[in-house]
N, C-alpha and C positions, 0 to 999 in steps of 0.2 A: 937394348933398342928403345926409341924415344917413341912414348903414346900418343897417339893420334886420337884426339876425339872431333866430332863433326856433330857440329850444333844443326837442329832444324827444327826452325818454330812451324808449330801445325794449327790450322785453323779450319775444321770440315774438312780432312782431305783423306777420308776414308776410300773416295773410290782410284786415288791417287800412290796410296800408301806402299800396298802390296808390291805395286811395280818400284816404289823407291827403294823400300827393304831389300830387296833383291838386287837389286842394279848396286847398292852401296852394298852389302855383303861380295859380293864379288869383286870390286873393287877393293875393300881392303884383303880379300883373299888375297889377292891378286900381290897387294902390294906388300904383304907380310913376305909371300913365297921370295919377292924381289929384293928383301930384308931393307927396306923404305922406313919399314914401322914396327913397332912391335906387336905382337899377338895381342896383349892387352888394350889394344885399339878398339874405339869404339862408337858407336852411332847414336849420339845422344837426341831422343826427342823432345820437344817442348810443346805440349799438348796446350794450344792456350784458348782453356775453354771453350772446346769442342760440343756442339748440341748433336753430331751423331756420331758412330760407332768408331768413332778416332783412337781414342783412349782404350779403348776393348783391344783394338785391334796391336796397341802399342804392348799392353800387357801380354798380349796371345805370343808376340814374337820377342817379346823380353824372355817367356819361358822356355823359347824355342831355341834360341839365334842365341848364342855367347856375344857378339856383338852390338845388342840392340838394351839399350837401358832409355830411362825416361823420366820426365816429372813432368806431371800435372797441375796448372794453374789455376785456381780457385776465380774463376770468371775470367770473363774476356778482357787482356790486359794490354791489346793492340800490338803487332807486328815487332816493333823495337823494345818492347818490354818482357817479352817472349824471348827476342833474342840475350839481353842484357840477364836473365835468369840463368838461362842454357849457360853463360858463357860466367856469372857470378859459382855456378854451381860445381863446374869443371876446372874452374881457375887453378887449384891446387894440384890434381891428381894428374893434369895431361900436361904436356911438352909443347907441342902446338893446339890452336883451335883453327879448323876453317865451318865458319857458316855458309849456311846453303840452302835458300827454300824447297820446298819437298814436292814445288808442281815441274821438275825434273828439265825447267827450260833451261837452269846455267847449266852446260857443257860439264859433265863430274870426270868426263879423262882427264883434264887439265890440270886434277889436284896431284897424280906425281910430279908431273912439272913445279906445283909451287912448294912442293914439299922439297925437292934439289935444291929452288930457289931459296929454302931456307936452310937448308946444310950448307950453302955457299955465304950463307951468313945476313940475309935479309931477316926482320923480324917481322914486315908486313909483307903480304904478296896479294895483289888486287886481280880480282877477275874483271875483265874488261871486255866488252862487246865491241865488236869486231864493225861492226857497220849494225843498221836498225831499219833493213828490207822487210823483215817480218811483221814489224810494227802497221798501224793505221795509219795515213800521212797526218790524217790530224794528232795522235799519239804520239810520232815523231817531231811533227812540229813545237808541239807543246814541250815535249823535252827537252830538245835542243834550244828554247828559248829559255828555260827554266836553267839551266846548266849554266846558258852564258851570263844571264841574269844575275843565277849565286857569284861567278867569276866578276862580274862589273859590283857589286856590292861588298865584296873583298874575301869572303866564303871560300875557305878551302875545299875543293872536292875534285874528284877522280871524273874525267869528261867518261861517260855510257858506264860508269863502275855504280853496281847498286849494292847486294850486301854479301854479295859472294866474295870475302876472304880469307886469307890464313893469318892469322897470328900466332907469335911464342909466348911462353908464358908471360915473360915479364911483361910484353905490350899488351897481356888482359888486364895483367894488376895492375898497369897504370891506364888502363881504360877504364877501370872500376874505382880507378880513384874522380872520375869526373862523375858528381853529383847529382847533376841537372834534373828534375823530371820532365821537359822537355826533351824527349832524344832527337837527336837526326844523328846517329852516327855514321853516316856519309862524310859528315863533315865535323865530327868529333874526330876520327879517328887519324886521319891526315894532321893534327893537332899534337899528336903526341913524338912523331917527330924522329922516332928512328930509322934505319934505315928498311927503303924500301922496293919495290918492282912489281913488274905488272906479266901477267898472262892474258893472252887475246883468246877468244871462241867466237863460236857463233850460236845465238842464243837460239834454242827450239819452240815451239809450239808446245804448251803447255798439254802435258800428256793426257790428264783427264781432268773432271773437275771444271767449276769457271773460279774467273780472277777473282782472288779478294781485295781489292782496291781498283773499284768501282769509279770516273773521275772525280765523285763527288770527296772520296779520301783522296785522291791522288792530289786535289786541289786546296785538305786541308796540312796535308804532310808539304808541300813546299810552301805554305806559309810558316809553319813549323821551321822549316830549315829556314825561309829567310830570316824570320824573327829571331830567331833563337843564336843566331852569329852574326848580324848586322844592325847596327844602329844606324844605318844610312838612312832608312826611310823617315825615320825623326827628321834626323837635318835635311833630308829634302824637302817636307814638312816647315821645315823655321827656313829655308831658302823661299818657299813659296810665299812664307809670310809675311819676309820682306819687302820680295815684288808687289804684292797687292799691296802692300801699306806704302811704297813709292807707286804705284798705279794711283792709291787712294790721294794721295796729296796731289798728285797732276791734275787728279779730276776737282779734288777742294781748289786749286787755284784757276783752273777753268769755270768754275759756275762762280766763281768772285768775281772774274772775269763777265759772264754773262750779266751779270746784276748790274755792276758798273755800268755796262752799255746799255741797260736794257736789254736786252737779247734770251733773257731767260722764256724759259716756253715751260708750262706743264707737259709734262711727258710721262704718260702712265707706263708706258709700255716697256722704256728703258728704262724704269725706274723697278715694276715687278720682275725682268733680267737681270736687274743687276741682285735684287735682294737673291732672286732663284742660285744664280751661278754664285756668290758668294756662299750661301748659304749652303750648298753644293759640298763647296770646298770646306768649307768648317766641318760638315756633317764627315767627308773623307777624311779629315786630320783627325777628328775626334775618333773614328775607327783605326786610324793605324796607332794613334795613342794609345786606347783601350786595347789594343792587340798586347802590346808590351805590356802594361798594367795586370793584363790576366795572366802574361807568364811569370811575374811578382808576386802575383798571389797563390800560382799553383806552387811556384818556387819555397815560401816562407812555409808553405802548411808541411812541408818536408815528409811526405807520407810515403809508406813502402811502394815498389814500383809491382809489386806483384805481390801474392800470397801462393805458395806451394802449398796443396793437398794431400799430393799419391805422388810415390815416389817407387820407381819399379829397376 
């Protein structure tokens, strides 16, 4: 029978935990009795750099549970570097992988479904949300604008799919052959190209615990994703540059114009407008420039995306 391992990066989610170990323990009961998986099936966590009793609590039920094994990352290494561990660590020993954060909102009945999905010969299976009523309308809106956004900028991604999938082995090791230390694997992973399908739920109410991604990360991970697959923002950037240098010549041969006639006027006021709005615009080209620049420079220094600690 083919091993099932189930990545779940953890960040403080000690008052969250207990209820996931349990709910996932019985779901692979469940699915072994139904011979889905094999016994050797298991519940991988990624503690990444937890400041309270996460990692205790990982260890307590690694000695307990046959199905709960672990690593611990040497400081806080961010949500997709967490996952990219989990899933660098298991690559060899499991059959499929599905991720799954641990505040128990994706829907976990759906994973027999994607596991059929892959005996039928799928090597991705995307968990997808069903509609987003639970959401804030502002949290909704923001989304659905960000989704269409990546699709208008040419960004492959899965519409309401966030990091709840299953993969076979081979689509880890070729997810692990992409480099980047920028991740968005949202839109890494649609990249590699085999074949695939989707399961719909309905996403819950975060069981315990608050969110970790705060808007202040939620607003720096879709720069992340746009930067990191689209160069449209440059050339919108040198399209803009153009207009203003044919704006800039209409206005040089209208004040030649003026002189000619006479008709020139000092004029302070359009004259500090126009320095401000230009000025405006340079100062925003120079930050979508500098956006790219910094992911060149994270890119060259090639440094590990994590350091493992404790391994249980």
């Amino acid at each position: 029978m083919m091993k099932l391992s189930i990545v779940i990066p953890c960040y403080n989610e000690e008052e969250v935990l207990p209820e996931t170990t349990s709910r996932m323990t019985e779901l692979l009961e469940r699915m072994v009795r139904e011979q889905l998986i094999g016994d050797d099936s298991e519940i991988f966590y990624v503690d990444d750099g937890s400041r309270d009793k996460t990692w205790q609590l990982i260890e307590e039920y690694a000695n307990e549970n046959p199905y709960v094994h672990g690593v611990k990352l040497a400081g806080n290494s961010g949500h997709q570097n967490a996952l990219m561990a989990g899933l660098f660590t298991v690559k060899d020993s499991a059959d499929i992988v599905i991720t799954v954060d641990a505040d128990l909102q994706d829907d976990i009945s759906v994973i027999p479904e994607m596991v059929r999905k892959y005996n039928e010969g799928c090597d991705i299976v995307y968990g997808v949300r069903k509609e987003r009523k639970s959401d804030t309308a502002f949290k909704r809106m923001t989304a659905q604008g960000f989704y269409h956004l990546m699709q208008k900028l040419g960004v492959k991604s899965v519409y309401n799919h966030a990091d709840f999938r299953l993969m076979s082995q081979r689509a880890v090791h070729q997810l692990c052959e992409y480099r980047e230390r920028n991740l968005f694997l949202r839109g890494i992973v649609p990249l590699i190209g085999y074949k695939t399908d989707m399961v719909y739920y309905d996403r819950a109410e975060r069981f315990a615990g608050e969110s970790k991604y705060p808007l202040s990360k939620m607003v720096n991970f879709a720069i992340d994703g746009i930067t990191s697959f689209s160069v449209k923002p440059v050339r919108m950037l040198f399209t803009l540059g153009m207009i203003f240098l044919l704006v800039s010549l209409i206005i040089f041969i209208y004040v030649i114009y003026a002189l000619i006639s006479h008709r020139a006027a000092a004029g302070w006021s359009s004259v500090m407008l126009s320095i401000w709005f230009v000025g405006g615009c340079i100062l925003l080209g120079l930050g979508i420039v500098g956006e790219y620049i910094g992911k060149i420079y994270i890119e060259v220094k090639d440094r590990p995306r994590y350091n493992i600690e404790k391994r249980v």
